[in-house]
MDAnalysis code that builds the backbone (N, CA, C; Angstrom):
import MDAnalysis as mda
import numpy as np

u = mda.Universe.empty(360, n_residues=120, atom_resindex=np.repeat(np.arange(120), 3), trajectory=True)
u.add_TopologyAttr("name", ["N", "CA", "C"] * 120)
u.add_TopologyAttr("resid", np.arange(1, 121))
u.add_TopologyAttr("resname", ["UNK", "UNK", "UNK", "UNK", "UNK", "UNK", "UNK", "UNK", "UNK", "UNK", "UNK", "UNK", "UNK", "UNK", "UNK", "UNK", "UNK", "UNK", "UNK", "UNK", "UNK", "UNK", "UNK", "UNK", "UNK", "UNK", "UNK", "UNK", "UNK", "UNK", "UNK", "UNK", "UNK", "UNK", "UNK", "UNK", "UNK", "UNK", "UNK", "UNK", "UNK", "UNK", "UNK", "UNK", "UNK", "UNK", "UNK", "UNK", "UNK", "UNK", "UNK", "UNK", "UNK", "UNK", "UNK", "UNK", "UNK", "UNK", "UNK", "UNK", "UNK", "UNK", "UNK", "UNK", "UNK", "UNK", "UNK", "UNK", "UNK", "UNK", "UNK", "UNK", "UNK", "UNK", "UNK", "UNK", "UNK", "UNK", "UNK", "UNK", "UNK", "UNK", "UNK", "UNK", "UNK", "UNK", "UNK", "UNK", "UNK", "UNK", "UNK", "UNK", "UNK", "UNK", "UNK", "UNK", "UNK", "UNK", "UNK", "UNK", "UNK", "UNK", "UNK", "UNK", "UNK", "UNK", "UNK", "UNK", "UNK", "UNK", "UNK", "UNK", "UNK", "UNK", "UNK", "UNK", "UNK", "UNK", "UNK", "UNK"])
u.atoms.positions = np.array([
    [0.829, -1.203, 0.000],
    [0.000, 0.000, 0.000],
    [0.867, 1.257, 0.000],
    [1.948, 1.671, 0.826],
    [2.753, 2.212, 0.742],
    [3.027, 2.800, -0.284],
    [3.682, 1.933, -1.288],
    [4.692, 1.636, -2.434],
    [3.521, 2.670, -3.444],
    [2.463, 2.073, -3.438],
    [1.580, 2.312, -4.439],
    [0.893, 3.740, -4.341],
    [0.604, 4.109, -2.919],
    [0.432, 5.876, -2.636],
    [1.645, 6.550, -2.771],
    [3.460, 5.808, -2.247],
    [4.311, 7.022, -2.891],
    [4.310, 6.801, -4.190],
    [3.551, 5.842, -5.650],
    [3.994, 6.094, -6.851],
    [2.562, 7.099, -7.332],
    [1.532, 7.001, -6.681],
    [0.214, 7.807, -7.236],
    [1.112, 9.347, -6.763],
    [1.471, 9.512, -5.453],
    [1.793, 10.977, -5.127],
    [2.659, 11.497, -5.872],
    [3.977, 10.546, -6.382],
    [5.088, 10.813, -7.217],
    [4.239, 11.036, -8.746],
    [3.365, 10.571, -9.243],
    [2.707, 10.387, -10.322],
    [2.025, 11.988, -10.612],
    [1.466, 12.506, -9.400],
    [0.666, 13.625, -9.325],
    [1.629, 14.618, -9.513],
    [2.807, 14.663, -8.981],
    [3.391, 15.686, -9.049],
    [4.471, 16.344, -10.005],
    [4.218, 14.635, -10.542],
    [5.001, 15.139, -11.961],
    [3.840, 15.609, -13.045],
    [2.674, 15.616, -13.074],
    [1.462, 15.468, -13.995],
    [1.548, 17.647, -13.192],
    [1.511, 17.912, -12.175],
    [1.457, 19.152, -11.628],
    [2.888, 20.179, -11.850],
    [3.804, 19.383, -11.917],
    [5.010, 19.833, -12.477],
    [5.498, 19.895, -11.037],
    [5.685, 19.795, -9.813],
    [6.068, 20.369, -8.594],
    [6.654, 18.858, -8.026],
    [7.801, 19.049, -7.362],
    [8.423, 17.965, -6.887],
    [7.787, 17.876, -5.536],
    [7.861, 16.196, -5.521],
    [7.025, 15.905, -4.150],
    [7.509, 16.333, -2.751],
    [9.069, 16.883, -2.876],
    [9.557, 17.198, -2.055],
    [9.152, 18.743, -1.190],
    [8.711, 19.267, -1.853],
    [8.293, 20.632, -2.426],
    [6.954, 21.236, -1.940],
    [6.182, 19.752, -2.751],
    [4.626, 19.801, -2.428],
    [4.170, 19.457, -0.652],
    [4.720, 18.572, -0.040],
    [4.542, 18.168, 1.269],
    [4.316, 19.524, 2.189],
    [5.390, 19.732, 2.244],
    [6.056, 20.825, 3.075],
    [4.939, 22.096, 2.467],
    [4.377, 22.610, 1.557],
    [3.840, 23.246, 1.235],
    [1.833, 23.598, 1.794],
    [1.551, 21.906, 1.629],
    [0.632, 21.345, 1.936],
    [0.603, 21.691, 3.877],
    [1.311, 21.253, 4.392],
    [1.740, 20.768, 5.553],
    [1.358, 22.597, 6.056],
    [1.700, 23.749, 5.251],
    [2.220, 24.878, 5.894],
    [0.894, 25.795, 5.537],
    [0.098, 25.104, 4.643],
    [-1.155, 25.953, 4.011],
    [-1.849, 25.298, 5.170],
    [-2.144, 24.135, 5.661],
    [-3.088, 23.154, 6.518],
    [-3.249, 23.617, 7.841],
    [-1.625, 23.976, 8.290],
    [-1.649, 24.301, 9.701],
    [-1.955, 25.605, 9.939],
    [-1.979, 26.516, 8.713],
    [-2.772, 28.316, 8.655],
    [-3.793, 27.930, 8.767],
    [-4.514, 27.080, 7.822],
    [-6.149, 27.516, 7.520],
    [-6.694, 26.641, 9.113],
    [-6.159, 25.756, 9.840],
    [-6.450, 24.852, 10.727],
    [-6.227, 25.998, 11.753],
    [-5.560, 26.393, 12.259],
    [-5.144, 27.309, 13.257],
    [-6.148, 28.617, 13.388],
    [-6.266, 29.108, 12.015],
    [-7.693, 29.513, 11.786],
    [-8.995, 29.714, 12.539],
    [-9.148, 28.770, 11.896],
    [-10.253, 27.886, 12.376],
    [-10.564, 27.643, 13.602],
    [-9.513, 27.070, 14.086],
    [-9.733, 26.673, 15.599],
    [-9.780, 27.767, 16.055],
    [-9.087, 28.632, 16.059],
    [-9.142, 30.133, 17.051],
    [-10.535, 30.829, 16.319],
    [-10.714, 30.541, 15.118],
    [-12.227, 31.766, 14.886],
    [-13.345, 31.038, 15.775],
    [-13.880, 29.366, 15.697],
    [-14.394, 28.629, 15.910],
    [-14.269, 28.795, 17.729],
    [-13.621, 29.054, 18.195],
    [-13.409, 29.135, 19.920],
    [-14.213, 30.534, 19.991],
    [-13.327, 31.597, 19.652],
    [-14.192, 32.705, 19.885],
    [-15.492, 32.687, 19.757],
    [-16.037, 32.029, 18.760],
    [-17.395, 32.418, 18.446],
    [-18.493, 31.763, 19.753],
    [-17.544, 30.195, 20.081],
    [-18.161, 29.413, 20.878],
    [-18.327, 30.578, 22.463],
    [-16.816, 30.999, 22.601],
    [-16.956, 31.940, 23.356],
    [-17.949, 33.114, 23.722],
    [-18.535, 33.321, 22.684],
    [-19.313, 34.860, 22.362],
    [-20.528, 33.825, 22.722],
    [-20.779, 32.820, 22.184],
    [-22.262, 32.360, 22.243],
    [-22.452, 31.663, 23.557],
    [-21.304, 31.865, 24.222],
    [-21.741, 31.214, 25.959],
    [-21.946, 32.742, 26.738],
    [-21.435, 33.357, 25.734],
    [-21.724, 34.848, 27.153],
    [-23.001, 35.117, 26.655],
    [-23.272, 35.157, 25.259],
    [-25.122, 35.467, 24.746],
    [-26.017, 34.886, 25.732],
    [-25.632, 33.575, 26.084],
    [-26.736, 32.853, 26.703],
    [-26.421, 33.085, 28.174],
    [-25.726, 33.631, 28.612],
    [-25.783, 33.995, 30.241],
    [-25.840, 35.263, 30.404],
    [-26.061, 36.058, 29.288],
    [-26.924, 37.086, 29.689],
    [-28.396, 37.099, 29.386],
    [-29.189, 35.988, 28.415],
    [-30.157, 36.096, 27.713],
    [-30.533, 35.348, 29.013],
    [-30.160, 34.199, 30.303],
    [-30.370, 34.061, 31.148],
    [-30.397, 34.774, 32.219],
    [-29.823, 35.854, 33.125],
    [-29.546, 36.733, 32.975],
    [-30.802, 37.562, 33.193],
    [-31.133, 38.184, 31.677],
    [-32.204, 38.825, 31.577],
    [-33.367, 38.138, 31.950],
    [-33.527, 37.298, 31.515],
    [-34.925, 35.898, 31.804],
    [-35.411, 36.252, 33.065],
    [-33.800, 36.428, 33.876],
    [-34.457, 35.944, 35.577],
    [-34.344, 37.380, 36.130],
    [-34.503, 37.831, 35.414],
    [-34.727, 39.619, 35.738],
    [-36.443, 40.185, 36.252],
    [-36.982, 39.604, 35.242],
    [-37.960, 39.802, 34.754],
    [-38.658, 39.832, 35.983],
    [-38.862, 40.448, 36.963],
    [-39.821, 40.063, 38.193],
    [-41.079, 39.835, 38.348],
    [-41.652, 40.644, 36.973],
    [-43.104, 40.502, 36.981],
    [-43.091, 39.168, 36.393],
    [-42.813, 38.681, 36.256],
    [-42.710, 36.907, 35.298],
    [-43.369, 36.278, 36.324],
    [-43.724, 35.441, 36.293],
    [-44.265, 34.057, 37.145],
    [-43.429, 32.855, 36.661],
    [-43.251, 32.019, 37.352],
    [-42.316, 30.682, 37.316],
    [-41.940, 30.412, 35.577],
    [-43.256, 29.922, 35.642],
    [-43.320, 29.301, 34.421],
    [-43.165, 30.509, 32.798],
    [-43.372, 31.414, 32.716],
    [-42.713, 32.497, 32.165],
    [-41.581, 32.134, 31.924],
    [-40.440, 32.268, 33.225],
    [-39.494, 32.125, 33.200],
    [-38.760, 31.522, 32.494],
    [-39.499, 30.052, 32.892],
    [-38.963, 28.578, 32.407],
    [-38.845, 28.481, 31.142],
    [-39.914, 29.018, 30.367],
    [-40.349, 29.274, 29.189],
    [-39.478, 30.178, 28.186],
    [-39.185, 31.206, 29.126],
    [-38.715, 32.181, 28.420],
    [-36.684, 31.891, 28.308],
    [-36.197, 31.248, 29.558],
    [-35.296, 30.866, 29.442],
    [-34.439, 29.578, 28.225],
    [-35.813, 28.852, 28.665],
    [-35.665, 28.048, 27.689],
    [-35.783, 27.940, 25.721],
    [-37.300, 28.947, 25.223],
    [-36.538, 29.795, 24.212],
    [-35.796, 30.357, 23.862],
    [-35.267, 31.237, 24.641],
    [-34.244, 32.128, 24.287],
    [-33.037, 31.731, 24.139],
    [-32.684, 30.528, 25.034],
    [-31.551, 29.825, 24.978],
    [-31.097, 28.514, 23.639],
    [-31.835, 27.946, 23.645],
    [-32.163, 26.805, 22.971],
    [-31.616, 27.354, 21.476],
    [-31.241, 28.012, 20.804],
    [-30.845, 27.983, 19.961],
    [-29.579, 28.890, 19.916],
    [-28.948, 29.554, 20.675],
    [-27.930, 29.978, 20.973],
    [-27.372, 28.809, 21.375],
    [-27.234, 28.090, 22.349],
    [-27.142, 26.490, 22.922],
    [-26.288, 25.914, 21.963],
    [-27.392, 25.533, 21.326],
    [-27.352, 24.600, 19.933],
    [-26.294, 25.042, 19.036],
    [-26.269, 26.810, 18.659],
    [-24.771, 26.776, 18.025],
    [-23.369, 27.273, 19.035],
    [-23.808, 26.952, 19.895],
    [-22.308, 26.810, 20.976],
    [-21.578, 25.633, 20.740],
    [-22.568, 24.624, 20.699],
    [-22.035, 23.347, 20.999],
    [-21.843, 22.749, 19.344],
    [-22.424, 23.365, 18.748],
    [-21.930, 22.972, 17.443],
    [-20.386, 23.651, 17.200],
    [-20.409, 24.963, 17.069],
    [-19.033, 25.756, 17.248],
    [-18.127, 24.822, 18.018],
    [-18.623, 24.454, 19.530],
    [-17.579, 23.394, 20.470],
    [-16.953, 22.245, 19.163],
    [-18.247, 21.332, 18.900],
    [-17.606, 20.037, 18.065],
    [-16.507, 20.793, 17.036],
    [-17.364, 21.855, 15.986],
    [-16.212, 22.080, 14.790],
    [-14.887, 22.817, 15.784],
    [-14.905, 23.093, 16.525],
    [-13.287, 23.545, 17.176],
    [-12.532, 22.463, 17.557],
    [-13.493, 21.550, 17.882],
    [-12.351, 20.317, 18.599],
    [-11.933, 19.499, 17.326],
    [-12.691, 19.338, 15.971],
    [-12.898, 19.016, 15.560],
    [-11.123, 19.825, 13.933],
    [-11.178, 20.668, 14.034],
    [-10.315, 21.596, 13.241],
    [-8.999, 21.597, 14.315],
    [-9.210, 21.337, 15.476],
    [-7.763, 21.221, 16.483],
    [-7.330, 19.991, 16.445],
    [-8.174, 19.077, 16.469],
    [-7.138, 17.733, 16.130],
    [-6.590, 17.398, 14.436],
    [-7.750, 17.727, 13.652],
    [-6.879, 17.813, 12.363],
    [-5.323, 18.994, 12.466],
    [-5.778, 19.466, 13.126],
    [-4.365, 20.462, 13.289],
    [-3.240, 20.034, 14.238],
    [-3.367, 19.424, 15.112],
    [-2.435, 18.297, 15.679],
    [-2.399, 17.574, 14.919],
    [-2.814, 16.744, 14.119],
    [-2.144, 16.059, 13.373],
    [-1.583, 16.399, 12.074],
    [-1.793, 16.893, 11.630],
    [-1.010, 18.262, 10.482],
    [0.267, 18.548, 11.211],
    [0.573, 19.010, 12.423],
    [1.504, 19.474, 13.323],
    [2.767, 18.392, 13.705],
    [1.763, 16.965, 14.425],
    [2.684, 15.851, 14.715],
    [3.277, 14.631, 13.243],
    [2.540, 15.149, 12.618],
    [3.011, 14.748, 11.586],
    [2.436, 14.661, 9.851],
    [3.134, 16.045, 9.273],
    [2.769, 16.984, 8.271],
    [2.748, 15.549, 6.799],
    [3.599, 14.712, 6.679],
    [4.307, 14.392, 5.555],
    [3.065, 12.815, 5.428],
    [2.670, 12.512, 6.671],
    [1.247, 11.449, 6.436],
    [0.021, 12.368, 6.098],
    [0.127, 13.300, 7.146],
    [-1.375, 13.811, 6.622],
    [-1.454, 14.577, 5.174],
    [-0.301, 14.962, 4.594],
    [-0.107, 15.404, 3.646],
    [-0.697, 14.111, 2.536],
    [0.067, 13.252, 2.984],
    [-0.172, 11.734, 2.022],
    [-2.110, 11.110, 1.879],
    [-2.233, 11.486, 3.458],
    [-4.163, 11.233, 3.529],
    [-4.701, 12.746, 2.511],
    [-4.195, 13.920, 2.672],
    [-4.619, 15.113, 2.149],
    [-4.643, 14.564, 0.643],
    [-4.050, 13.883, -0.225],
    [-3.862, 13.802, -1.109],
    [-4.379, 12.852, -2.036],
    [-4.601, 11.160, -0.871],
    [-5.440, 10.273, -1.738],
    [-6.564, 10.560, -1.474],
    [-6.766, 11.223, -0.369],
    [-8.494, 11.872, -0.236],
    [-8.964, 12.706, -1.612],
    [-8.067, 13.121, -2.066],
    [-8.290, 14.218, -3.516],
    [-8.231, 13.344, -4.513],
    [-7.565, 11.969, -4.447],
    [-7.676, 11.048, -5.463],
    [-8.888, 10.429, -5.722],
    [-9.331, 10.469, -4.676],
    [-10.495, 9.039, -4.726],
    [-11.555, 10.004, -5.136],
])
């Protein structure tokens, strides 16, 4: 298996004109920008959408004229979809940080997965 992904990668890069030596390291240095990215835009945002919802809580329980169930109600709309893209933001951050650890611990495989993934 080996043998046969370094002759497809060697194959590609002569068909691209760019030596494979060349291309790795290149790959490896575009991956860990756009990954690094990511993870830091993807945190912040998660960030911003946990303070939305503890103030939209917050406000909820402000409300004095409210009665219980108001509350409950109102907490629970208001939240529930702020929530929902926190924890989505959470997965895609954890999610763009380990592709980026592994881009990091080792550029020249994931470069090799980066590449038959584009094959297939």
């Amino acid at each position: 298996m080996s043998k046969e992904v370094t002759e497809i990668i060697n194959t590609l890069c002569e068909k691209l004109g760019v030596a494979a030596s060349v291309l790795v390291p290149e790959l490896a240095k575009y991956n860990i920008a756009r990954l690094t990215f990511l993870t830091v835009v993807q945190t912040i945002l998660a960030v911003v959408m946990a303070v939305i919802v503890v103030k939209l809580v917050k406000w909820c329980l402000s409300d004095e004229d409210a009665d219980w169930e108001d509350k409950a109600l109102g907490i629970f709309m208001t939240n529930i979809i702020p929530g929902i893209a926190m924890l989505v933001l959470i997965c895609f951050a954890i999610a763009s940080a380990t592709d980026l650890i592994g881009w990091i611990a080792s550029p020249t495989a994931s470069a090799v997965k980066e590449i038959t993934s584009m094959i297939k």
